[in-house]
MIFIDO-681451 format. One line per field, with one value per atom (N, C-alpha, C): x, y, z. Coordinates in steps of 0.05 Angstrom, whole numbers, always signed. Layout:
N
x: c(X|...)
y: c(Y|...)
z: c(Z|...)
***
This chain:
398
x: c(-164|-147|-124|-107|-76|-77|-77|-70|-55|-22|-7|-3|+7|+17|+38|+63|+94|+97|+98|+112|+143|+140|+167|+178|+162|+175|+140|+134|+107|+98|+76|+70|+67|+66|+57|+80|+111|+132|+141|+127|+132|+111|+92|+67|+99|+107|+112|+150|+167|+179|+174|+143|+144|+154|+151|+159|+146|+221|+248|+225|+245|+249|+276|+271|+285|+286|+254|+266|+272|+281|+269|+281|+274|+284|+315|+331|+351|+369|+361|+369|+368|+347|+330|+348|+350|+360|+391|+407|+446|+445|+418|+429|+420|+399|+392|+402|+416|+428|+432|+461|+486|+484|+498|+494|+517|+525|+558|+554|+554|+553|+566|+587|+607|+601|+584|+571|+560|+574|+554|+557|+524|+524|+541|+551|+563|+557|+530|+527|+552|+563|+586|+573|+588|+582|+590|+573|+580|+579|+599|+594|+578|+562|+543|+549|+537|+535|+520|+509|+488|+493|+475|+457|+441|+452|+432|+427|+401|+384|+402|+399|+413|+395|+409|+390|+381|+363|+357|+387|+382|+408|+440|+441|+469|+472|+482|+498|+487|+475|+473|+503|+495|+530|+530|+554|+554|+558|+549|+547|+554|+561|+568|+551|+527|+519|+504|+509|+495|+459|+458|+430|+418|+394|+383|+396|+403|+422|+452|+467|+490|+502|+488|+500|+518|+524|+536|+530|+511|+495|+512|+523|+533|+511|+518|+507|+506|+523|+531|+520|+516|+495|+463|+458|+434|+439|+460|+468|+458|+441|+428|+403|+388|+361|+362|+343|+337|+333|+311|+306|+315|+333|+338|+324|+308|+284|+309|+314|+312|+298|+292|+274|+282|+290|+298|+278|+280|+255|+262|+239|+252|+242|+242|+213|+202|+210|+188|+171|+182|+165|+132|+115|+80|+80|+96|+84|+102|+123|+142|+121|+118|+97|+58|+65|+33|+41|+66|+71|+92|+87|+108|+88|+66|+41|+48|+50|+53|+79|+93|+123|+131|+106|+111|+93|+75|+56|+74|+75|+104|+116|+135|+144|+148|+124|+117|+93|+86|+76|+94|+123|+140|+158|+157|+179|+178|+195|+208|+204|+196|+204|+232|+253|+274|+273|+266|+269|+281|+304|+302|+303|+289|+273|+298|+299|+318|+309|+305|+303|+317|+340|+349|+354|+350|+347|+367|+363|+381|+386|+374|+374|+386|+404|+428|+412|+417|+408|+416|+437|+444|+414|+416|+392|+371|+352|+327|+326|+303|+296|+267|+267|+251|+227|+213|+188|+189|+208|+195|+185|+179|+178|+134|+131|+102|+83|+98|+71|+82|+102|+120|+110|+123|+131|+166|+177|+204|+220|+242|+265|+282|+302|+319|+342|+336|+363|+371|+398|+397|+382|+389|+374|+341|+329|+301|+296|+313|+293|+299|+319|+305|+282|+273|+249|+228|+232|+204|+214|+240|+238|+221|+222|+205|+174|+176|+147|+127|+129|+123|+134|+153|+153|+165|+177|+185|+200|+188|+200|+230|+242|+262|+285|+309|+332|+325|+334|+327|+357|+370|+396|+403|+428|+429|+450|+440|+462|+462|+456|+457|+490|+508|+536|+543|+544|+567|+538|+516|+510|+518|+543|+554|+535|+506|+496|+477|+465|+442|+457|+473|+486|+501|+509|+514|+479|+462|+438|+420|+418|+400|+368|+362|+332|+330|+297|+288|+279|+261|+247|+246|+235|+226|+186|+187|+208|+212|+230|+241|+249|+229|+245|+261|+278|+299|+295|+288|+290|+314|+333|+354|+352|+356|+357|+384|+379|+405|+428|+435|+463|+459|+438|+440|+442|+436|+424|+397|+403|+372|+349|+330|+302|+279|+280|+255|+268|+256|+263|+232|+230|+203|+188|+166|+139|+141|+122|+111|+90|+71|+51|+38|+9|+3|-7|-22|-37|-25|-21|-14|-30|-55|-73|-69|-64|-62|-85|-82|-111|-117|-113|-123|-113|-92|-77|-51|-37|-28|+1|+8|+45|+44|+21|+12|+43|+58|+82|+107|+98|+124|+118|+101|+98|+93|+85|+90|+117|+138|+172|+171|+173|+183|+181|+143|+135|+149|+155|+179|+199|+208|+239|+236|+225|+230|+215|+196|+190|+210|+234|+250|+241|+213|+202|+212|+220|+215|+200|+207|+186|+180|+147|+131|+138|+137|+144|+170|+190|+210|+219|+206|+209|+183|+190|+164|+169|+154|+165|+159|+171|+169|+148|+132|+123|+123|+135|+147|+163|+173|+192|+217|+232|+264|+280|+301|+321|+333|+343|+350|+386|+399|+425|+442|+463|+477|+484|+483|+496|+471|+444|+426|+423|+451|+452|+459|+465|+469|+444|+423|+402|+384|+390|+380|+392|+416|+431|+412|+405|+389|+368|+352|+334|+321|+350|+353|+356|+372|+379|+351|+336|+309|+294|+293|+275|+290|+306|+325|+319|+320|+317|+291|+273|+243|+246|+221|+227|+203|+212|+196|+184|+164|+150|+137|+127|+111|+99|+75|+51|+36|+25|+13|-11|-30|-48|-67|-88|-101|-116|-127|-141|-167|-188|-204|-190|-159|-154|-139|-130|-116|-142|-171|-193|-197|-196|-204|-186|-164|-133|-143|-149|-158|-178|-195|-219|-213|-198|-184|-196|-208|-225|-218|-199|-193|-202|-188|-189|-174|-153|-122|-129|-104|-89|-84|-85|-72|-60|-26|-10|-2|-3|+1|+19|+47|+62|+78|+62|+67|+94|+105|+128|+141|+164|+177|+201|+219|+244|+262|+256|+260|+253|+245|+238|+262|+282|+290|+283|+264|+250|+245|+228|+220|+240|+264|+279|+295|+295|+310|+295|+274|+255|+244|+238|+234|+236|+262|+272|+259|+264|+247|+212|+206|+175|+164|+187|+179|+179|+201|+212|+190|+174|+144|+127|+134|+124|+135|+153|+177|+166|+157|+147|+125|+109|+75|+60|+75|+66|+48|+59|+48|+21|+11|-11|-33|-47|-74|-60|-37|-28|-15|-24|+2|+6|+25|+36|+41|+27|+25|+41|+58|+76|+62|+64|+48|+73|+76|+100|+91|+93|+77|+100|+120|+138|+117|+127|+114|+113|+89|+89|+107|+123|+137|+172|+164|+196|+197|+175|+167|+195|+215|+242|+254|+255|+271|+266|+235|+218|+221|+227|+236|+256|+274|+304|+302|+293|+298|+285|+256|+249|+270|+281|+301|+323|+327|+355|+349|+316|+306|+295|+293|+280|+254|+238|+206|+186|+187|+173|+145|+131|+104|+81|+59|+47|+62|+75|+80|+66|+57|+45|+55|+51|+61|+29|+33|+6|+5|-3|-6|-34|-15|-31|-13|-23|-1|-20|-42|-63|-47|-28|-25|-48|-59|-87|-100|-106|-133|-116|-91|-72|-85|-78|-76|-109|-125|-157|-162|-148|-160|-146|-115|-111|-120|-130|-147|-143|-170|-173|-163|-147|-153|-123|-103|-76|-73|-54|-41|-27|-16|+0|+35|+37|+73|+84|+108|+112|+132|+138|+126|+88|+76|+52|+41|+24|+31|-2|-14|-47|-42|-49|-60|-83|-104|-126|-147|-163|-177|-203|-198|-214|-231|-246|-271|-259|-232|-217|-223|-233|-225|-198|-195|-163|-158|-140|-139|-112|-96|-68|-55|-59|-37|-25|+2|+23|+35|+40|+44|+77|+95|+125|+130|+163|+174|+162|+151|+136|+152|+142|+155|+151|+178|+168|+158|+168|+152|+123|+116|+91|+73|+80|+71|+65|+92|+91|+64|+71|+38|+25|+16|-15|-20|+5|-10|-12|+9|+8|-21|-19|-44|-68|-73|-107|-113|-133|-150|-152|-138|-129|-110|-94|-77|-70|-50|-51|-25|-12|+13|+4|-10|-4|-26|-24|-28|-58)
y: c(-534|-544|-560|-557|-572|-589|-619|-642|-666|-671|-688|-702|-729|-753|-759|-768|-782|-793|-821|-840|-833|-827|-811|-835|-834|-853|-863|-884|-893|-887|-881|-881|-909|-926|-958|-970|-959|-973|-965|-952|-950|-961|-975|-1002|-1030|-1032|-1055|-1051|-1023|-1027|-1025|-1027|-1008|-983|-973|-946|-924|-689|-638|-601|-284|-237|-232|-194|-174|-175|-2|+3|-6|+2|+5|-39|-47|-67|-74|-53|-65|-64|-38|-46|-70|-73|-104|-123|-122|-155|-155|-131|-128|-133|-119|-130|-158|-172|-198|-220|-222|-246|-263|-256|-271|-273|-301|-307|-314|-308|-312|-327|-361|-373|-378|-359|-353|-341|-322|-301|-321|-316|-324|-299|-298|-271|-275|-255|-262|-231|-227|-205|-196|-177|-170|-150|-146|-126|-104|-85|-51|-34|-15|+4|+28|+27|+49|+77|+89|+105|+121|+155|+170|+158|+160|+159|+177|+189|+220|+215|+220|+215|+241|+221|+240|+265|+288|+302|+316|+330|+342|+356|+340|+363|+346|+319|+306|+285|+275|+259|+226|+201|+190|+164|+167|+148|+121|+111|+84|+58|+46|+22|-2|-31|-54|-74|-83|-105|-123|-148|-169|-174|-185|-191|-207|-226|-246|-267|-269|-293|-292|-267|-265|-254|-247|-225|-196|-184|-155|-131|-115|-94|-59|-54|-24|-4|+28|+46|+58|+42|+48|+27|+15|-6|+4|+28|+45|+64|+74|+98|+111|+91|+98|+108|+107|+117|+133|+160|+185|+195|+172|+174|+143|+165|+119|+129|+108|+100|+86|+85|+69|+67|+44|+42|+16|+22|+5|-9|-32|-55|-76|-87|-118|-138|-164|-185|-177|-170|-175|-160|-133|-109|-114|-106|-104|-84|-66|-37|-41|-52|-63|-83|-99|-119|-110|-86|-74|-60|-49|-37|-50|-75|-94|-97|-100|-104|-73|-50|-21|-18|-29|-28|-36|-63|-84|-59|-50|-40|-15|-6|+19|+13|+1|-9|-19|-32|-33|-11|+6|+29|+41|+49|+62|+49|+22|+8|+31|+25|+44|+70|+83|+113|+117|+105|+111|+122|+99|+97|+70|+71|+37|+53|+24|+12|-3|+4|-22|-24|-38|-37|-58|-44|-61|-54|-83|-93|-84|-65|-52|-67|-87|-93|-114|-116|-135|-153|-183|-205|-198|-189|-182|-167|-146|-130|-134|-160|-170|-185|-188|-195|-220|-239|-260|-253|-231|-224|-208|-187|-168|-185|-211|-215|-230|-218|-231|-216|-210|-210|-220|-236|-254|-278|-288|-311|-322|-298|-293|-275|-278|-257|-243|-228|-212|-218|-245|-260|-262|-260|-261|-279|-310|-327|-328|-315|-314|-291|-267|-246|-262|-288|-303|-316|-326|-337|-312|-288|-262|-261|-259|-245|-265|-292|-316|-313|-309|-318|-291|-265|-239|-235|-251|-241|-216|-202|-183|-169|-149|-147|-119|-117|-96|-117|-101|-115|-120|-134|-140|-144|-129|-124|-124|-144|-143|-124|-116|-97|-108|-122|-132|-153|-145|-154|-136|-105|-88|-60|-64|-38|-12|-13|+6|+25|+15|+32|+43|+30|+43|+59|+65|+78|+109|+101|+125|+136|+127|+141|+144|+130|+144|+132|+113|+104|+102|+124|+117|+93|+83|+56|+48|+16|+7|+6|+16|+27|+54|+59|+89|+95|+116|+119|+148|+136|+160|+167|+183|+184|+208|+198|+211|+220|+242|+248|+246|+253|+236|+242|+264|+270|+251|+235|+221|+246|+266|+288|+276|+283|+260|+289|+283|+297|+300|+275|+264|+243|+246|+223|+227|+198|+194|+176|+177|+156|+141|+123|+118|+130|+132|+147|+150|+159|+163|+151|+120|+100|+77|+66|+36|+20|+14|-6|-16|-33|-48|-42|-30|-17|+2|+11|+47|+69|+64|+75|+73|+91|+73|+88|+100|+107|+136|+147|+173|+201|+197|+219|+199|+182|+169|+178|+167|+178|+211|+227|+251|+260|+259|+256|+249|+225|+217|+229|+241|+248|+282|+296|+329|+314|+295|+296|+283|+275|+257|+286|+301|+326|+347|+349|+373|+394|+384|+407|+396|+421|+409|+396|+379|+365|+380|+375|+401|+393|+370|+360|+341|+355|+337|+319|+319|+303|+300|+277|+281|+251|+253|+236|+205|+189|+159|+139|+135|+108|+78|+60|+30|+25|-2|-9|-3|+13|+24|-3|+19|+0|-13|-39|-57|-50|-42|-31|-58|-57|-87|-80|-51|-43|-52|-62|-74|-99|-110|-139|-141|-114|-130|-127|-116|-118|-148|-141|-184|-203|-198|-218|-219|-191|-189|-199|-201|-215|-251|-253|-282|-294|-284|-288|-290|-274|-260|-296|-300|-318|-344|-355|-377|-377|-362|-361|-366|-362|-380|-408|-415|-442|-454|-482|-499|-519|-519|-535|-555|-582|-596|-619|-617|-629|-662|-671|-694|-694|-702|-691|-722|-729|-748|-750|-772|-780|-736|-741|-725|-697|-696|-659|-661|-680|-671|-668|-680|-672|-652|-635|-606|-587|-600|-583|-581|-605|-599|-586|-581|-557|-530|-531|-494|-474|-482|-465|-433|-427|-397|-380|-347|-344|-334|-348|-358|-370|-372|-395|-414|-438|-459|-474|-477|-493|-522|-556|-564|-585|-591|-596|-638|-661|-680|-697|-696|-702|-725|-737|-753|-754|-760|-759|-773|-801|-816|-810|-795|-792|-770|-775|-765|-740|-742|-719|-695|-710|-690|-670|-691|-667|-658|-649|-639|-614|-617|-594|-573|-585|-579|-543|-546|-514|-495|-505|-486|-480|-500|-505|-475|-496|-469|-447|-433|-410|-397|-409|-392|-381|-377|-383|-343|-343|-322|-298|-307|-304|-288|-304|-303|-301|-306|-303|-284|-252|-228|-212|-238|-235|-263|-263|-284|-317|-317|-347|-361|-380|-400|-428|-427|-458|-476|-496|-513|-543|-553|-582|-601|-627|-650|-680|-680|-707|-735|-749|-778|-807|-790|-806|-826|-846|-848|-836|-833|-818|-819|-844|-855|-837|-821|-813|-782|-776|-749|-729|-748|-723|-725|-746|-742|-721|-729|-698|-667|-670|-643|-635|-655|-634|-634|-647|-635|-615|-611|-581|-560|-561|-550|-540|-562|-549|-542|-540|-532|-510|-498|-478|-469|-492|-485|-475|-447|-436|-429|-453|-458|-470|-483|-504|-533|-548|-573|-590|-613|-631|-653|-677|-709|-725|-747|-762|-775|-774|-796|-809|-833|-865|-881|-909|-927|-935|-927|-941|-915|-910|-892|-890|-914|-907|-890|-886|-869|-845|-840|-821|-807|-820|-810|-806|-818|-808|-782|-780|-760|-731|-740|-722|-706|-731|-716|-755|-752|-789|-791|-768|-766|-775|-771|-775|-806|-810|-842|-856|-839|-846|-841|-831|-821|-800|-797|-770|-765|-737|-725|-711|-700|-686|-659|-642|-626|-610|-589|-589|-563|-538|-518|-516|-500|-500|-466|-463|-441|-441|-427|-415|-435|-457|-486|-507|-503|-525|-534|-512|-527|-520|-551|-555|-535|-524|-509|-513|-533|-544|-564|-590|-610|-632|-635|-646|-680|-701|-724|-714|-715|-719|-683|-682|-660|-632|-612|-596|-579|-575|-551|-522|-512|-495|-469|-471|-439|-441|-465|-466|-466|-480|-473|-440|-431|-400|-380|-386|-375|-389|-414|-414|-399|-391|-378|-352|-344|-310|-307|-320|-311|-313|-329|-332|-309|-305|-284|-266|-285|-275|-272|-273|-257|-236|-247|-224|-217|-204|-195|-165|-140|-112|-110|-82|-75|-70)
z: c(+164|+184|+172|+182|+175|+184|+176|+184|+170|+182|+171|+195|+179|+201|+180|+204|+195|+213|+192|+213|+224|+248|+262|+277|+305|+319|+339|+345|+345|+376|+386|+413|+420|+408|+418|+427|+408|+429|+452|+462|+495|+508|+494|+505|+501|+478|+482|+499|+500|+514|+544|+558|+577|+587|+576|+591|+574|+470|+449|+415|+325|+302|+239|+127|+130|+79|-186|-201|-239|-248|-274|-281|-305|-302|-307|-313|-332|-300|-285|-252|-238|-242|-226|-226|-253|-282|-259|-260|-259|-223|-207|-179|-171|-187|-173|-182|-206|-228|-204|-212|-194|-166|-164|-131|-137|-108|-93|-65|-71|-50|-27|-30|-9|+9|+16|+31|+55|+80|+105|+114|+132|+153|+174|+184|+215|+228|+244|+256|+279|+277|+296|+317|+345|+359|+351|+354|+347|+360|+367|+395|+387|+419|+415|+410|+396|+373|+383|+364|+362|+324|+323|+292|+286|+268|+254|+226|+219|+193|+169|+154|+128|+129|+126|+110|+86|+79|+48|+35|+17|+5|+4|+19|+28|+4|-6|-21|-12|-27|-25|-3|+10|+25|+9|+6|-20|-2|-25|-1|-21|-10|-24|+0|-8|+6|-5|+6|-11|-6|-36|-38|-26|-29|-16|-30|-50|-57|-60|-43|-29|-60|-76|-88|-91|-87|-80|-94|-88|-102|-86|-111|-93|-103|-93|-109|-131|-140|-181|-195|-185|-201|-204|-201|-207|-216|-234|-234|-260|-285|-306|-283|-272|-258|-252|-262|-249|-227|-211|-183|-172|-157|-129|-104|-102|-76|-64|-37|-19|+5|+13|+43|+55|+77|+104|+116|+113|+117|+121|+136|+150|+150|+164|+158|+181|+203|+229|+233|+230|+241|+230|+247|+237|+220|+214|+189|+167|+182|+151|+134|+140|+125|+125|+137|+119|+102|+102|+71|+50|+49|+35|+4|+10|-14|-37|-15|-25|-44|-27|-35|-61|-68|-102|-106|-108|-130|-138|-117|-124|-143|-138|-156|-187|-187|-214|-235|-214|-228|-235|-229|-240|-249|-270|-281|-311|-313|-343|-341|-314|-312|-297|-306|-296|-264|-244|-225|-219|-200|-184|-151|-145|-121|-101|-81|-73|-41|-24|+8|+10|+34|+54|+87|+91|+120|+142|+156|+177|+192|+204|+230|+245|+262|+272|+296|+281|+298|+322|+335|+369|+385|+364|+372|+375|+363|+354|+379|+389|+422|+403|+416|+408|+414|+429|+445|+418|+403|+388|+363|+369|+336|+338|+358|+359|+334|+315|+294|+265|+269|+248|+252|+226|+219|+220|+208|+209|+227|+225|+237|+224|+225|+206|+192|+199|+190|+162|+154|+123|+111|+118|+116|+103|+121|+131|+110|+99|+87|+54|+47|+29|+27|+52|+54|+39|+55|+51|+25|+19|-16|-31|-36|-49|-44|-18|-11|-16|-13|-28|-45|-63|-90|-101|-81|-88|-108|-125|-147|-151|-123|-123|-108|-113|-99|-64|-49|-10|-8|+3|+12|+42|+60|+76|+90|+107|+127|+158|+166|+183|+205|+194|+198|+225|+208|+218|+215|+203|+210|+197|+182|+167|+148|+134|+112|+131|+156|+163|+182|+190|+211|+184|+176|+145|+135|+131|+135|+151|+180|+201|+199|+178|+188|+210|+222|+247|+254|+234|+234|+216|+217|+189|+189|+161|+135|+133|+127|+128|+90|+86|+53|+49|+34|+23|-5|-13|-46|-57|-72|-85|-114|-124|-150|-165|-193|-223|-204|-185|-173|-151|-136|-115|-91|-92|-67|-59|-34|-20|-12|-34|-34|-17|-8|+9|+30|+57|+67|+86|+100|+118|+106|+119|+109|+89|+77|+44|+41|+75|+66|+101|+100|+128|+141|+130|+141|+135|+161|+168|+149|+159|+152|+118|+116|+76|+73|+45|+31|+41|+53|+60|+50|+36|+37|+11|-13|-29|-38|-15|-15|-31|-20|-29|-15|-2|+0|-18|-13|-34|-58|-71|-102|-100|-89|-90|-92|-72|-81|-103|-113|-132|-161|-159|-191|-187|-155|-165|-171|-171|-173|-206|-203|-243|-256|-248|-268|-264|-235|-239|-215|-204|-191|-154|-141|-110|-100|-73|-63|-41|-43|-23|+1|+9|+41|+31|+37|+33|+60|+91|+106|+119|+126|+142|+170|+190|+208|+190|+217|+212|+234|+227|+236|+234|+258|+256|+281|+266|+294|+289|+319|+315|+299|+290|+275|+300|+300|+312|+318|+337|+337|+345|+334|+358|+378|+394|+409|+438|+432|+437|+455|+441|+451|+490|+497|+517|+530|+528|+545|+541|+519|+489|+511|+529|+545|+571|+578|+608|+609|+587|+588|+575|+565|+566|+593|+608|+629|+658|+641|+660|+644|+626|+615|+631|+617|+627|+664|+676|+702|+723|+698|+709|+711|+732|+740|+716|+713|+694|+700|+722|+727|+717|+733|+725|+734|+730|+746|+733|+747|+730|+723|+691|+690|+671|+696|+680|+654|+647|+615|+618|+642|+644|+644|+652|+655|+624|+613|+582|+569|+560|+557|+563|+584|+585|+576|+574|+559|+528|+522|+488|+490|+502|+494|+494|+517|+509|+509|+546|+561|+556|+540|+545|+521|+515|+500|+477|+484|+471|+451|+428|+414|+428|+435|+449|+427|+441|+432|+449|+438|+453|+436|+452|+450|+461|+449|+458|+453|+475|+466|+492|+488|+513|+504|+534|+535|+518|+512|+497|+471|+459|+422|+419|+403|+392|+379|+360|+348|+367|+389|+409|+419|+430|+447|+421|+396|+383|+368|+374|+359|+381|+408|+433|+431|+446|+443|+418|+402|+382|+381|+393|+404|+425|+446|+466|+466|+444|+445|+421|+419|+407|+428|+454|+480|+479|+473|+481|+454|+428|+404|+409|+419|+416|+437|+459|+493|+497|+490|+500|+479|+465|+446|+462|+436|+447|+438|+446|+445|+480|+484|+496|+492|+500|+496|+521|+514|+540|+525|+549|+539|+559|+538|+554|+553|+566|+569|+562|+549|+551|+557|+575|+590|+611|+621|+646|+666|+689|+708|+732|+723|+747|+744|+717|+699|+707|+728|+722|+734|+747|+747|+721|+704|+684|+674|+670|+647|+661|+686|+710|+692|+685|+691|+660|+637|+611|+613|+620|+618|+624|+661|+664|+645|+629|+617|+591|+574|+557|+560|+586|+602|+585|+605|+598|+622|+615|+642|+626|+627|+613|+635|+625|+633|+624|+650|+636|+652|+631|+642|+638|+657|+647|+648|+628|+629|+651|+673|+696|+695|+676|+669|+657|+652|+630|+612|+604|+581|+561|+545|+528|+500|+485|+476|+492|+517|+531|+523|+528|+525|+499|+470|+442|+448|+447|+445|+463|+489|+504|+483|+471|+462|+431|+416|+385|+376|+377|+355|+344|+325|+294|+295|+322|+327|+315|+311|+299|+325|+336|+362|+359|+332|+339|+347|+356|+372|+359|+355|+371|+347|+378|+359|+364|+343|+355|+350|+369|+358|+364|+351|+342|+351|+366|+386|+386|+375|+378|+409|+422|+444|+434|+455|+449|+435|+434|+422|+394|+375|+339|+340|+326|+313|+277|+289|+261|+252|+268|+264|+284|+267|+274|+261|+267|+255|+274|+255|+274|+263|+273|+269|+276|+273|+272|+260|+269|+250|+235|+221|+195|+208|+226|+245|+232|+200|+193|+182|+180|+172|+188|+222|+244|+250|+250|+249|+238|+214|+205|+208|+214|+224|+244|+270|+291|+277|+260|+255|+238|+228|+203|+219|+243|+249|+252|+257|+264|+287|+312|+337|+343|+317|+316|+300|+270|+248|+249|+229|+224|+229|+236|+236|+259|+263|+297|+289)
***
């Protein structure tokens, strides 16, 4: 179980005042050096399109995009390699990250056979809908696929396309991950799968390395296509439906009720058979209403799996429009509750002993209520993230 306390801001001064959805080495070494701190993303709108998959036989299309440390990697920067892999991959998708483990071992089974490795991230923040990301931790953001490159370790270039769309729209990935493999002329040999099973460990990129070992011996590849399984590439042309249903979210009402010492006691047990998230916070803490929105919007995340998130107010009960209309304009169409009492001790005990009393706080909850995560102060929202992704009722793949 995760348990920190920061002194943030105290529950006792409101006793004494009375009353917030991303190759050989010498390749590796020339695309990852250099960083160019100049590079910000700025995803643009892109008009809708048809997108057709390269096919056997076409010319690699060239590309200039930056790395995870805003480097600039073209297609001549692999041009000593016999075979160039690429595969279109992302942080969110569930099959992209069951074959992210595949992807390093690949990899380094074929270092110094004159192959480079490279995947990059198709997919335009417009396009990425906050509901598709319920088996993340992350989203597709340039930002964020530095986080996945560090934290898997990844030993091939992670290149972003996510702006303008230009490389994945020049090759046609259906989904991620989608592989292409090109030979010494860059004619594309193989495209499709890594292999035929989702599941990590079942499975070990058995059509990928098949491509790869005809094209480095000279001989054809027996299945040079083959379909794709994953989530569609993310289009920006996407965004306006991303708008319809913000609009659909934002437009629920955000209720909220008052809930004594005995019903927050049955809130922490977590009669269900959910994740329970619970969220203590008041109008007055700073911290609270500034982390808030990002709170809830794990609601939007993780909703349509075995999680929810329930908010508990520890305003007074007498404040309960204030706490009305911030939900309102935080748009929390959740369970909200306010503490209706003024003993705020009965408050922190009904809510976990183990609490100190500063807010904001935050408890992580398995079906009978074990705590398997909670935080006294502002939480570290990606570390929150995986605790829900990683439990057990949940999981990153289908």
């Amino acid at each position: 179980m995760k348990t920190i306390f920061s002194s943030t801001i105290l529950l006792t001064g409101i006793l004494i005042a009375g009353t917030s959805c991303k190759q050989n080495s010498s390749s590796t070494d020339a695309a990852t050096t250099a960083v160019d701190s100049a590079f910000v993303a700025h995803p643009i709108a892109v008009p809708k399109q048809d997108v057709k998959t390269l096919e056997i036989g076409q010319s690699a299309p060239d590309f200039r995009l930056p790395d995870v440390n805003g480097k600039y990697v073209s297609l001549r920067d692999f041009k000593d390699a016999d075979v160039l892999v690429i595969i279109f991959h992302c942080n969110h998708c569930p099959t992209a990250q069951a074959y992210e483990d595949r992807m390093i071992s690949f990899t380094n089974d074929y270092k110094g056979k004159s192959l480079a490795m490279v995947a990059i991230m198709p997919n335009s923040a417009l396009g990425l809908l906050p509901e598709e990301c319920g088996y993340t931790d992350l989203n597709d953001s340039f930002k964020e696929m530095k986080i996945r490159y560090d934290h898997k370790k990844y030993n091939f270039p992670y290149l972003y396309d996510g702006d303008n769309q230009s490389v994945a729209i020049a090759y046609g990935p259906i989904a991620t991950p989608h592989a292409f493999v090109f030979d010494k002329d860059r004619k594309l040999q193989y495209n499709g799968r890594i292999d035929g099973i989702e599941k990590p460990g079942a499975a070990n990129s058995e059509d990928l390395r098949a491509a790869v070992d005809a094209v480095l011996t000279g001989k054809p590849v027996e299945t040079p296509v083959n379909k794709v399984f994953g989530c569609t590439t993310k289009w920006a042309w996407k965004g306006e439906y991303g708008k319809e249903v913000e609009e659909k979210w934002n437009a629920k009402p955000s209720p909220i009720s008052k809930l004594n010492e005995s019903g927050i006691k049955e809130l922490v047990k977590n009669p269900t058979d959910k994740l329970r998230l619970i969220n203590v916070w008041a109008t007055w803490c700073a911290p609270c209403i500034m982390e808030y929105p990002e709170i809830v919007a794990l609601q939007r995340w993780y909703g349509h799996r075995n999680f929810e998130f329930v908010s508990l107010s520890a305003d007074n009960p007498e404040h309960i429009d204030r706490a009305q209309k911030f939900l309102e304009k935080t748009h929390s169409p959740v369970q909200n509750f306010i503490y209706d009492g003024s003993d705020k001790y009965k408050l922190i005990e009904a809510v976990d002993p183990k609490w100190n009393g500063a807010l904001p706080y935050t408890l992580l909850l398995e079906p009978g209520g074990k705590v398997v995560y909670s935080y006294q102060g502002p939480v570290d929202l990606l570390e929150l993230k995986r605790a829900i992704v990683e439990h057990p009722l949940m999981g990153r793949y289908y």
